[in-house]
Each structure stands twice: as structure tokens, then as C-alpha cells.
Jmol script that loads the backbone (N, CA, C; Angstrom):
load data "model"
ATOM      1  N   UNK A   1       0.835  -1.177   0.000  1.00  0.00           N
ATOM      2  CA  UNK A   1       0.000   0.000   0.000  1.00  0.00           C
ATOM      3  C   UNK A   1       0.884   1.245   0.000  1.00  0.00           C
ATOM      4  N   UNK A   2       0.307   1.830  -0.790  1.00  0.00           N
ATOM      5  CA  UNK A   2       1.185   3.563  -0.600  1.00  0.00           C
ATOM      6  C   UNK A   2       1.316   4.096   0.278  1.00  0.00           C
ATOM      7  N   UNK A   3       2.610   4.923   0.875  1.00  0.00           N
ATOM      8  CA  UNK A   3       2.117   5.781   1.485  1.00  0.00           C
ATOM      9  C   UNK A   3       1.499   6.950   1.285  1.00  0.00           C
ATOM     10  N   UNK A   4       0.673   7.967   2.414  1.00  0.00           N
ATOM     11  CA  UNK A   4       0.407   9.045   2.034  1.00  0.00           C
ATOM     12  C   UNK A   4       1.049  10.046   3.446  1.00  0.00           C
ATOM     13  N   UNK A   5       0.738  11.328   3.305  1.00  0.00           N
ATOM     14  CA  UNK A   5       1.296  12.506   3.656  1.00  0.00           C
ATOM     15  C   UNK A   5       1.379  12.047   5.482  1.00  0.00           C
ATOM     16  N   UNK A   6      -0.050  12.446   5.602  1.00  0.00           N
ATOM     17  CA  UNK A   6      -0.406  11.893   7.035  1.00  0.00           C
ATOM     18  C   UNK A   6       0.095  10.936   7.685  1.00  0.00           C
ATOM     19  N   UNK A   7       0.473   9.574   6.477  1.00  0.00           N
ATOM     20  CA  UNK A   7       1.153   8.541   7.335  1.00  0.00           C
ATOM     21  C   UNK A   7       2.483   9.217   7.513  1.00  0.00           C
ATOM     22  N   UNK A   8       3.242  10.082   6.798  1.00  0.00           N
ATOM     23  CA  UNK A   8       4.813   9.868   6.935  1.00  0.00           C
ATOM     24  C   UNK A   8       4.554  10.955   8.053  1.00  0.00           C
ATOM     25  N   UNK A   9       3.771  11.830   8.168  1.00  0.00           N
ATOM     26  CA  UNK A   9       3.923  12.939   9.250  1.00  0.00           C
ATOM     27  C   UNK A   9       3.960  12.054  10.844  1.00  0.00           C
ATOM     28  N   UNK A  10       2.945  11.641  10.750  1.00  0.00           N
ATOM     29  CA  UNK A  10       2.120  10.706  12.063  1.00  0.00           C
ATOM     30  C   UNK A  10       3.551   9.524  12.528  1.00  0.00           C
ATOM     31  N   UNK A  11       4.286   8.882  11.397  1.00  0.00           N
ATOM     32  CA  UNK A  11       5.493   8.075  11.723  1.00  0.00           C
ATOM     33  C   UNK A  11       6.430   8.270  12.911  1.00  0.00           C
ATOM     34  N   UNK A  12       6.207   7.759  14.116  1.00  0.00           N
ATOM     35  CA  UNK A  12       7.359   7.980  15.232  1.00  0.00           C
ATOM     36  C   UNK A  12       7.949   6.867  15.531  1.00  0.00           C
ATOM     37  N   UNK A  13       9.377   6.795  16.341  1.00  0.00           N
ATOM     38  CA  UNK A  13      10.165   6.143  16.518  1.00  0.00           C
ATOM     39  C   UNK A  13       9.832   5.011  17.491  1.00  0.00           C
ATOM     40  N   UNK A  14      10.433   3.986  17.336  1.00  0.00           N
ATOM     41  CA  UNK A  14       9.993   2.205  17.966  1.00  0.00           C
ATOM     42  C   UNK A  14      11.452   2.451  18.277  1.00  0.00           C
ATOM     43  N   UNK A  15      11.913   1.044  19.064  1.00  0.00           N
ATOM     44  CA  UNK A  15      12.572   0.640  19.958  1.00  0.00           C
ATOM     45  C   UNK A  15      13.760   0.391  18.834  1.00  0.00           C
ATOM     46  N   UNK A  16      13.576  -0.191  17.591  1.00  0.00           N
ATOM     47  CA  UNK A  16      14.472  -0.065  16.372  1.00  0.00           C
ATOM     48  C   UNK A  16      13.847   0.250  15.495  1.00  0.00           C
ATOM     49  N   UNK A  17      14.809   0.570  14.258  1.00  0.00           N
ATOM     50  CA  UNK A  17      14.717   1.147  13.244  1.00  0.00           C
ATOM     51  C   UNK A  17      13.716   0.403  12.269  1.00  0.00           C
ATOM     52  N   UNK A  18      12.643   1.277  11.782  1.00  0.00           N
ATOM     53  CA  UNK A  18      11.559   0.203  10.762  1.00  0.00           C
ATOM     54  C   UNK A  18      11.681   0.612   9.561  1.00  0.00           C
ATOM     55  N   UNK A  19      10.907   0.305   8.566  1.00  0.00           N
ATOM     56  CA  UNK A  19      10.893   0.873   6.840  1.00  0.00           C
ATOM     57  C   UNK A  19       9.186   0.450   6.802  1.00  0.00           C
ATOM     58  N   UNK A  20       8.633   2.020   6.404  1.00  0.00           N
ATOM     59  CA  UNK A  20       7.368   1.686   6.287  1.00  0.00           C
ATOM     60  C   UNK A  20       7.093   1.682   4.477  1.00  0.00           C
ATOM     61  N   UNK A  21       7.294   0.879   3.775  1.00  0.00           N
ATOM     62  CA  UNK A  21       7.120   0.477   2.326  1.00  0.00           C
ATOM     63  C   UNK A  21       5.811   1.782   1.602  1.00  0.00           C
ATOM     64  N   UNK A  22       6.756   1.998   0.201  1.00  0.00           N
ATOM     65  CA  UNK A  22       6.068   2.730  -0.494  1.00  0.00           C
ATOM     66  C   UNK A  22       5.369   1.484  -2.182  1.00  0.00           C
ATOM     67  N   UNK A  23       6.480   1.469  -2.236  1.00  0.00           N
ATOM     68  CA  UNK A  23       6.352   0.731  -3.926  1.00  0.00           C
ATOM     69  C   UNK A  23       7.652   0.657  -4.256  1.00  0.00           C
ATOM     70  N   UNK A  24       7.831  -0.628  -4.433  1.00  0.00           N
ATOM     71  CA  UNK A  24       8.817  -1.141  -4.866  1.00  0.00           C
ATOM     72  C   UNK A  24      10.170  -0.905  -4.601  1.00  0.00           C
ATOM     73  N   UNK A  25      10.797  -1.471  -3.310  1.00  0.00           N
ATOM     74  CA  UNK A  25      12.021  -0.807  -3.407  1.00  0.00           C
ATOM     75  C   UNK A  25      11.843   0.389  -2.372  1.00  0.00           C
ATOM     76  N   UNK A  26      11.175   1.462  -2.532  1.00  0.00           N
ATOM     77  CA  UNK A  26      10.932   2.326  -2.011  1.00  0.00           C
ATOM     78  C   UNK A  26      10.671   2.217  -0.636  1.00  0.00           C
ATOM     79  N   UNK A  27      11.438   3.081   0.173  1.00  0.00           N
ATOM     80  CA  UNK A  27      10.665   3.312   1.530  1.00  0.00           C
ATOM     81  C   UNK A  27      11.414   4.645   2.183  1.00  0.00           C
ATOM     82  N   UNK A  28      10.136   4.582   3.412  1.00  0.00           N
ATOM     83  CA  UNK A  28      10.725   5.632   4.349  1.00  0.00           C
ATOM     84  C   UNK A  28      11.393   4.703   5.553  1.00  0.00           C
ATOM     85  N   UNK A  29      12.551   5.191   6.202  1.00  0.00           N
ATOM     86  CA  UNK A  29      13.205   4.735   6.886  1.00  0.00           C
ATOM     87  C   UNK A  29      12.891   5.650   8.312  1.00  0.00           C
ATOM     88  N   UNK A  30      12.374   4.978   9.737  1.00  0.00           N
ATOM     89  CA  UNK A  30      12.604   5.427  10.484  1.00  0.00           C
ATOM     90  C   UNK A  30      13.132   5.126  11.724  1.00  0.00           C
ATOM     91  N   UNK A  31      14.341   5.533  11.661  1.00  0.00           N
ATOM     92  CA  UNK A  31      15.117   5.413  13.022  1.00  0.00           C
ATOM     93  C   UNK A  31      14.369   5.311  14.303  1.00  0.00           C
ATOM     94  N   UNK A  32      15.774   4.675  15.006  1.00  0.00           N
ATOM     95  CA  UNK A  32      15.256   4.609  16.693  1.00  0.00           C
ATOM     96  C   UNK A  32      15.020   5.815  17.544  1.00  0.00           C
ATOM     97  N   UNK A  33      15.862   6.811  17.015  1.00  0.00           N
ATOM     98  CA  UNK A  33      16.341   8.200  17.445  1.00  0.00           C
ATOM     99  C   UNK A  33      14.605   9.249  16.913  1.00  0.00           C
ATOM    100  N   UNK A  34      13.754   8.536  15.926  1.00  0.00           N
ATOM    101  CA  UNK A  34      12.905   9.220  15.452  1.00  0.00           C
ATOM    102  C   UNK A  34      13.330   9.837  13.887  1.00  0.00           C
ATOM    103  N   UNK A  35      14.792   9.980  13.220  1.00  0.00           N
ATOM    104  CA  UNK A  35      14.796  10.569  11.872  1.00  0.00           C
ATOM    105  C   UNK A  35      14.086   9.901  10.989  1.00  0.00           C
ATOM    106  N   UNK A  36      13.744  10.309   9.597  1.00  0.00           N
ATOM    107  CA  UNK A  36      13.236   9.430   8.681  1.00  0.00           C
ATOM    108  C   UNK A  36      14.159   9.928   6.894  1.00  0.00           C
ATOM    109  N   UNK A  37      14.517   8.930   6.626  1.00  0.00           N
ATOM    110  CA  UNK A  37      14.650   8.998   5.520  1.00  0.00           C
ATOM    111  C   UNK A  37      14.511   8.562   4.592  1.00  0.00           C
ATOM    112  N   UNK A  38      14.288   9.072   3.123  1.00  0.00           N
ATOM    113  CA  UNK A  38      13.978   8.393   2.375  1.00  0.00           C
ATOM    114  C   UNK A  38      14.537   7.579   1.680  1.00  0.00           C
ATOM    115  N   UNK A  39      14.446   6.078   0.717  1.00  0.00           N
ATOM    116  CA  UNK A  39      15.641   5.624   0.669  1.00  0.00           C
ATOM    117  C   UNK A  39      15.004   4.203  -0.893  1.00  0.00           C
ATOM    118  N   UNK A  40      16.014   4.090  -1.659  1.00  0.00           N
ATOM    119  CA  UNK A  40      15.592   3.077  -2.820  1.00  0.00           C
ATOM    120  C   UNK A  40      16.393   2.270  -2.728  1.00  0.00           C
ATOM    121  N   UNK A  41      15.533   0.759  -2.759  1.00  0.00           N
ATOM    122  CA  UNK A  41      16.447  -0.669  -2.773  1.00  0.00           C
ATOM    123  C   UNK A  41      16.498  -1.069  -3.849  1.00  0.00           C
ATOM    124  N   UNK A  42      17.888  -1.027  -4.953  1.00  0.00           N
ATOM    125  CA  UNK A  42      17.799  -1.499  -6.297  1.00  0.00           C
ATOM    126  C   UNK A  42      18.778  -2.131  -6.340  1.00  0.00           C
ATOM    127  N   UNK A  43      18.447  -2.500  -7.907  1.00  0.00           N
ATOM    128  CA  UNK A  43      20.025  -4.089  -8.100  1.00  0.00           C
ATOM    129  C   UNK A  43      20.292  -3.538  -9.300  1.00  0.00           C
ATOM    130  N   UNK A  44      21.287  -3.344  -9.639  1.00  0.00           N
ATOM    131  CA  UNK A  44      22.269  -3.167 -11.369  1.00  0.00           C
ATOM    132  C   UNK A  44      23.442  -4.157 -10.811  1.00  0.00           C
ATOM    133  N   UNK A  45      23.564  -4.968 -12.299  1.00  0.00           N
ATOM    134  CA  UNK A  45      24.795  -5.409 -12.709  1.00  0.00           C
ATOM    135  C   UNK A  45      24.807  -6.760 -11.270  1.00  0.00           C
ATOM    136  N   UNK A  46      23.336  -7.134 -11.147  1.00  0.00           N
ATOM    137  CA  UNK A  46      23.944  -8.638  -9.821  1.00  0.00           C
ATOM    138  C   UNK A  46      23.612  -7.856  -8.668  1.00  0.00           C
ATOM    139  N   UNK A  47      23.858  -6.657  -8.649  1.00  0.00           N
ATOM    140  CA  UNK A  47      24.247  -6.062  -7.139  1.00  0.00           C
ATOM    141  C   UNK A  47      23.320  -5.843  -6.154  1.00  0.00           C
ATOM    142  N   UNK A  48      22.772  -5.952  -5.096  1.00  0.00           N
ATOM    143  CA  UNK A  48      21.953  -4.728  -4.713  1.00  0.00           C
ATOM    144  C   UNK A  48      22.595  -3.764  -3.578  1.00  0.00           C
ATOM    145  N   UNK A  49      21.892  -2.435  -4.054  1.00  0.00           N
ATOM    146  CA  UNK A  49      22.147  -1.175  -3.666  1.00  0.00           C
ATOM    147  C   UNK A  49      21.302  -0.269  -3.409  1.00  0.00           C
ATOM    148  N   UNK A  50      21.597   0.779  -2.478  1.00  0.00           N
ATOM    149  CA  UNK A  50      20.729   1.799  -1.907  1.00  0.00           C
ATOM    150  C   UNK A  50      21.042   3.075  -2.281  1.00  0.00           C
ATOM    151  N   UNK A  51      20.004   3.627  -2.394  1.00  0.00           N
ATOM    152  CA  UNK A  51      20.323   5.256  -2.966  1.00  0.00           C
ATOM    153  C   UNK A  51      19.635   6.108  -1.541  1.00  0.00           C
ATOM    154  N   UNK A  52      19.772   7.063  -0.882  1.00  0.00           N
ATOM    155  CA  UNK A  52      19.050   8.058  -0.277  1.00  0.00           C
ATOM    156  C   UNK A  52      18.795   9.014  -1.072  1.00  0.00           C
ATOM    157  N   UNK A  53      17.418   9.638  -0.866  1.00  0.00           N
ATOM    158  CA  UNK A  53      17.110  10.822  -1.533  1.00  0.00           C
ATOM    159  C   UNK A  53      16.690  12.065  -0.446  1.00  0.00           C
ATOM    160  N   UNK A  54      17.290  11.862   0.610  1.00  0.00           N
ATOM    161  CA  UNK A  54      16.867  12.888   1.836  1.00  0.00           C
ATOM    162  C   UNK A  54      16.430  12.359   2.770  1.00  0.00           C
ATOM    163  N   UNK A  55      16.537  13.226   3.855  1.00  0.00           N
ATOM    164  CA  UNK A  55      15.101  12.765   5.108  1.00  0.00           C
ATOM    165  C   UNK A  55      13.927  14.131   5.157  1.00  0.00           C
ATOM    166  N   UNK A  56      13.095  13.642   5.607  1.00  0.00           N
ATOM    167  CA  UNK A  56      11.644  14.392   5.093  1.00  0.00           C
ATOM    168  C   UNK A  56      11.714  15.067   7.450  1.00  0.00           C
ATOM    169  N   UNK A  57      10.863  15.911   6.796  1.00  0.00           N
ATOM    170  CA  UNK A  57      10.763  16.595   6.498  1.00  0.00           C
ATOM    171  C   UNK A  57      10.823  17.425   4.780  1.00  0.00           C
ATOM    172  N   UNK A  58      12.303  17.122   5.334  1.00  0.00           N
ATOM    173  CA  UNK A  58      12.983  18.404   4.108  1.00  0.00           C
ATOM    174  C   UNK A  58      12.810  18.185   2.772  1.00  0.00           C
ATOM    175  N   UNK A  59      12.658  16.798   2.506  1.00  0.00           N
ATOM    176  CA  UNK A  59      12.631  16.546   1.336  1.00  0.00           C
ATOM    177  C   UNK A  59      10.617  15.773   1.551  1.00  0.00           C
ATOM    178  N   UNK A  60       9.869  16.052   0.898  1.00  0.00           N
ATOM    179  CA  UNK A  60       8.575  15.700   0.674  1.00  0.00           C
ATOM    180  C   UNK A  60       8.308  14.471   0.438  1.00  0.00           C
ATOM    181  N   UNK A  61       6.956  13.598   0.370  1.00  0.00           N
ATOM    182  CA  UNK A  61       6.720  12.626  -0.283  1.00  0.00           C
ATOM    183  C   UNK A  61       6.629  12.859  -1.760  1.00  0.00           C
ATOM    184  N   UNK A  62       6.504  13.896  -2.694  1.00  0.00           N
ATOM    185  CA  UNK A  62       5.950  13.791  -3.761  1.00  0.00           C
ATOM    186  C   UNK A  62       7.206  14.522  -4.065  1.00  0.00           C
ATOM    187  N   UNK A  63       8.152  15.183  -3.442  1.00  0.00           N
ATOM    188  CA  UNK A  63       9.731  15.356  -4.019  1.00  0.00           C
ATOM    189  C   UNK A  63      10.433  14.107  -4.274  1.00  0.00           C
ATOM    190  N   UNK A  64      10.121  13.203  -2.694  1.00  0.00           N
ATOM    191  CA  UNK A  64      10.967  11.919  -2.808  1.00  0.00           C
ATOM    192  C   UNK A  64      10.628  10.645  -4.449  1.00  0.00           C
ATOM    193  N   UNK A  65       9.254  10.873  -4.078  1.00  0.00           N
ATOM    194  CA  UNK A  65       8.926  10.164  -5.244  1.00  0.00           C
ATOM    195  C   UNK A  65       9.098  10.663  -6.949  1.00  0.00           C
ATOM    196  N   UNK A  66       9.586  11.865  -7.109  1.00  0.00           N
ATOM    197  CA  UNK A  66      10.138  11.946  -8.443  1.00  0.00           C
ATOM    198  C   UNK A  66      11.419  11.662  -8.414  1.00  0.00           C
ATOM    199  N   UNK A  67      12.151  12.065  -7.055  1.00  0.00           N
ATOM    200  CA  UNK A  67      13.705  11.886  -7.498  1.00  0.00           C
ATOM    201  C   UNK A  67      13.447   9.963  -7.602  1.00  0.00           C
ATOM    202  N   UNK A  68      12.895   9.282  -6.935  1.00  0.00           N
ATOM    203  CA  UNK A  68      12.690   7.776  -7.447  1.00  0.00           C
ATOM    204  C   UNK A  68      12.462   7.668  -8.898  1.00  0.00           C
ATOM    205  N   UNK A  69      11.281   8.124  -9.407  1.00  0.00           N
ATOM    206  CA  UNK A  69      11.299   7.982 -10.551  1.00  0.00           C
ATOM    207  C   UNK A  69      12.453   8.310 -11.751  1.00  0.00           C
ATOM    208  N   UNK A  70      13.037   9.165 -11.366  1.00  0.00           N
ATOM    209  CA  UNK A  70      14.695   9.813 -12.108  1.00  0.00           C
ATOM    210  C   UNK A  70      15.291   8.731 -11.747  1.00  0.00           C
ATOM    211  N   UNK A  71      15.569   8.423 -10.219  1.00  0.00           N
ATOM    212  CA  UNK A  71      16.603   7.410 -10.380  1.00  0.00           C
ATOM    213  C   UNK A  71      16.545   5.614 -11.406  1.00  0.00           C
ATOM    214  N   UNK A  72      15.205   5.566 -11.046  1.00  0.00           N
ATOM    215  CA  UNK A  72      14.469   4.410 -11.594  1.00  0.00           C
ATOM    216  C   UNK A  72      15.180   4.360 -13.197  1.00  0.00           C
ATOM    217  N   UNK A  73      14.346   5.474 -14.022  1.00  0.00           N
ATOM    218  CA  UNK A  73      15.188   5.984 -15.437  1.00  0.00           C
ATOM    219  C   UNK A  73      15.887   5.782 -15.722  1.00  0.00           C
ATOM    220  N   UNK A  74      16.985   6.382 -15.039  1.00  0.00           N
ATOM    221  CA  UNK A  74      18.505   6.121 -15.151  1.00  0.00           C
ATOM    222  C   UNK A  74      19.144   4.286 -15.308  1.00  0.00           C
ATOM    223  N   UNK A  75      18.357   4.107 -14.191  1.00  0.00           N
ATOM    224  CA  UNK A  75      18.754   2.624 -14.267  1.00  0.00           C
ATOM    225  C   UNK A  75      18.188   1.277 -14.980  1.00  0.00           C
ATOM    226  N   UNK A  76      16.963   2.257 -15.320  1.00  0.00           N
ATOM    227  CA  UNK A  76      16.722   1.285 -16.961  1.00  0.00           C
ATOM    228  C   UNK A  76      17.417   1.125 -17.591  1.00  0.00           C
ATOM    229  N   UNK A  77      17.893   2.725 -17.814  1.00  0.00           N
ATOM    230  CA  UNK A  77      19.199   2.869 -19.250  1.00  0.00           C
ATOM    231  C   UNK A  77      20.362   2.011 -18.856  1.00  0.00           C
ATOM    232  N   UNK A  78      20.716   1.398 -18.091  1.00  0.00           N
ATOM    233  CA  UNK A  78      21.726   0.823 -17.671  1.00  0.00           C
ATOM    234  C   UNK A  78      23.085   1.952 -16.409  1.00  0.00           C
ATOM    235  N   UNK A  79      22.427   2.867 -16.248  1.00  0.00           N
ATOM    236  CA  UNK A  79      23.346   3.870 -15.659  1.00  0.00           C
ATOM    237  C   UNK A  79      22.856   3.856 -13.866  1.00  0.00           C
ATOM    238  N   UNK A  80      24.110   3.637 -13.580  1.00  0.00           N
ATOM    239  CA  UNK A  80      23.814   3.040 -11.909  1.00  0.00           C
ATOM    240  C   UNK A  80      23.418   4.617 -11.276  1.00  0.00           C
ATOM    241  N   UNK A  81      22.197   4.943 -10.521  1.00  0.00           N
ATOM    242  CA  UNK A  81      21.963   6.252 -10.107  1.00  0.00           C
ATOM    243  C   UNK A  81      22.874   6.769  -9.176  1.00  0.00           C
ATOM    244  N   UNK A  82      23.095   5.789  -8.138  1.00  0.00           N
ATOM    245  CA  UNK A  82      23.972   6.560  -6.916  1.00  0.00           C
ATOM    246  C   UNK A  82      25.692   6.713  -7.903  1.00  0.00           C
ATOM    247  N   UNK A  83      26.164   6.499  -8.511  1.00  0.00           N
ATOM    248  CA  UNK A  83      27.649   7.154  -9.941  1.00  0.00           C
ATOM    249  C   UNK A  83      27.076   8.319  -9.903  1.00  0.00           C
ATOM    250  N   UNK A  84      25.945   8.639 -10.280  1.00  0.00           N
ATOM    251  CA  UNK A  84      25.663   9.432 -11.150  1.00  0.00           C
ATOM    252  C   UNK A  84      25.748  10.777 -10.082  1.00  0.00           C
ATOM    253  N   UNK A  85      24.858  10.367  -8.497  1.00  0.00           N
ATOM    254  CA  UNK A  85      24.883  11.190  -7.861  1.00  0.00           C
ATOM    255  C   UNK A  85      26.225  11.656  -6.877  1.00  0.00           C
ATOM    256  N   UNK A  86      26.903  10.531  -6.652  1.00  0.00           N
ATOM    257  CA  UNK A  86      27.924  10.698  -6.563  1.00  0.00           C
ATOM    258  C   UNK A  86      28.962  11.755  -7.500  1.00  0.00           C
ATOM    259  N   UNK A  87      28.730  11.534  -8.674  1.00  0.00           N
ATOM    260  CA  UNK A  87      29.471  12.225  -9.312  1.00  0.00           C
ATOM    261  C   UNK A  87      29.117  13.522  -9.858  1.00  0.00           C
ATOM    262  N   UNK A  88      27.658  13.814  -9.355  1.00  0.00           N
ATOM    263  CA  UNK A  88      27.304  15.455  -9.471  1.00  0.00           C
ATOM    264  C   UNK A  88      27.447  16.184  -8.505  1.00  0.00           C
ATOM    265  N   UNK A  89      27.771  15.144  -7.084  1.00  0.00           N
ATOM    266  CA  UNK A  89      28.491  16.052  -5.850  1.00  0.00           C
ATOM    267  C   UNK A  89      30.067  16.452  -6.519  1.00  0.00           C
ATOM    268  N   UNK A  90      30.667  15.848  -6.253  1.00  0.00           N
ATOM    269  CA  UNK A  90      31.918  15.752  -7.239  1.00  0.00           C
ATOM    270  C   UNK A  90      32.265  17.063  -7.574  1.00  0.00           C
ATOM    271  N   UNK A  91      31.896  17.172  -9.039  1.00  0.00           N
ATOM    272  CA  UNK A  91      31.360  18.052  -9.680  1.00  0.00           C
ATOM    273  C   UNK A  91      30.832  19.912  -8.939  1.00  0.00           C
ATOM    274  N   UNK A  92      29.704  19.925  -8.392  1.00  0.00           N
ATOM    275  CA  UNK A  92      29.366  20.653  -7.181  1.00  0.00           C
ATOM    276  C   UNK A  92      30.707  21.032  -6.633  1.00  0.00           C
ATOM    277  N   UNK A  93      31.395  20.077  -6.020  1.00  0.00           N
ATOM    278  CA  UNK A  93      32.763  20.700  -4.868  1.00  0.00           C
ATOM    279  C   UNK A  93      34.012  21.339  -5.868  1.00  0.00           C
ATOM    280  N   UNK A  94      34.398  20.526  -7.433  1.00  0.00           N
ATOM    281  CA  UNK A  94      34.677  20.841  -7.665  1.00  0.00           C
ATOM    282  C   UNK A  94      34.662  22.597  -8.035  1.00  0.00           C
ATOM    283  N   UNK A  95      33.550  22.420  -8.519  1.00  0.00           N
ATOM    284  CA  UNK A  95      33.550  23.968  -9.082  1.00  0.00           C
ATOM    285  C   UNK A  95      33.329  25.148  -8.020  1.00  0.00           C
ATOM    286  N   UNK A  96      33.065  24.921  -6.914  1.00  0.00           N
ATOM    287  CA  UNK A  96      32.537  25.885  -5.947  1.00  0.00           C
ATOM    288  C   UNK A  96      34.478  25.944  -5.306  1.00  0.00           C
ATOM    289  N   UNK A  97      35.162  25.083  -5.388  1.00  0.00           N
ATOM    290  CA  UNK A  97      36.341  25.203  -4.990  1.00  0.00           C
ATOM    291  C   UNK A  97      37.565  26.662  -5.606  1.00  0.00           C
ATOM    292  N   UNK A  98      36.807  26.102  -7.369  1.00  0.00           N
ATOM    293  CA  UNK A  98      37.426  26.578  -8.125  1.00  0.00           C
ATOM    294  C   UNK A  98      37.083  27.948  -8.239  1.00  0.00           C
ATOM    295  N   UNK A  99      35.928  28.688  -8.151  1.00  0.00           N
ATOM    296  CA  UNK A  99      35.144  29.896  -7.377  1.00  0.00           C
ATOM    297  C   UNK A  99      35.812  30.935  -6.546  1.00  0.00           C
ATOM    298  N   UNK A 100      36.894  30.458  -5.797  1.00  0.00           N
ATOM    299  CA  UNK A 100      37.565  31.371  -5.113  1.00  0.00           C
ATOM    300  C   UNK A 100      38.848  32.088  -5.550  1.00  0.00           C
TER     301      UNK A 100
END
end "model"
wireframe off; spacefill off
backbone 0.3
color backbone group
């Protein structure tokens, strides 16, 4: 079942850490401490792997769920998402370095 708004607001912290399932892969993660983040379970190339796309608050349900869908994309095409994001931080430090 999906989540919706109310559920991720209403979400508080248990004794350990749970994942309350969105679709596929998808979930919100919430710590013992109470954080939540958002987070995709995928496989390229044999593997499986996790991407974060924020913790909410800050980042929305309907933010989290497009950056899923982008990442999803990507990894149709055969292009592993977390490279990709990895390498637009990268990128980011580079040039803000180079700035001064």
C-alpha cells in the first residue's frame, strides 16, 4: 500500500529502526532516534544497492517520489543512479572550490 502525507507525518520512533514500504524498493526509513529517511532498494549489474534521496521533512513525499522515478530511469538505461549522484556532488565541490 502507498504511502500518504499523514502517514509519513504521524510516523514515530519504535525501539528499532523500521521501513514503512512505499512501492517497490521504495521506503521511508525510520530510526530509533525518530529521523526518517527516504531511501531506494535497487540491483544493477547482480548487485543490490541503496540510494538516499533525503530525510523528510525536508525533502517531501511527492519530491521523494520523483527523485525515485529519475533514479528508476537512469537505471533502466543501464546507468547506476547513486555514480551518477555521486558524481554530481563531485562536480558541485569541484567547481565551488574553483570559485575562489
Amino acid at each position: 500500500m502507498a504511502l500518504t502525507e499523514i502517514a509519513v507525518r504521524t510516523a514515530r520512533a519504535a525501539s528499532i529502526d523500521r521501513k514503512l514500504a512505499d512501492d517497490r524498493g521504495f521506503d521511508l526509513l525510520v530510526t530509533a532516534r525518530g529521523s526518517k529517511f527516504w531511501r531506494l532498494q535497487y540491483g544493477i549489474d547482480g548487485k543490490e544497492k541503496k540510494l538516499a534521496f533525503g530525510s523528510s521533512p525536508e525533502v517531501g513525499l511527492k519530491e521523494a517520489r520523483n527523485r525515485r522515478g529519475s533514479a528508476r530511469k537512469a537505471g533502466e538505461t543501464g546507468n547506476d543512479p547513486s555514480t551518477a549522484k555521486r558524481e554530481a556532488r563531485i562536480a558541485r565541490q569541484f567547481s565551488a572550490s574553483n570559485n575562489l
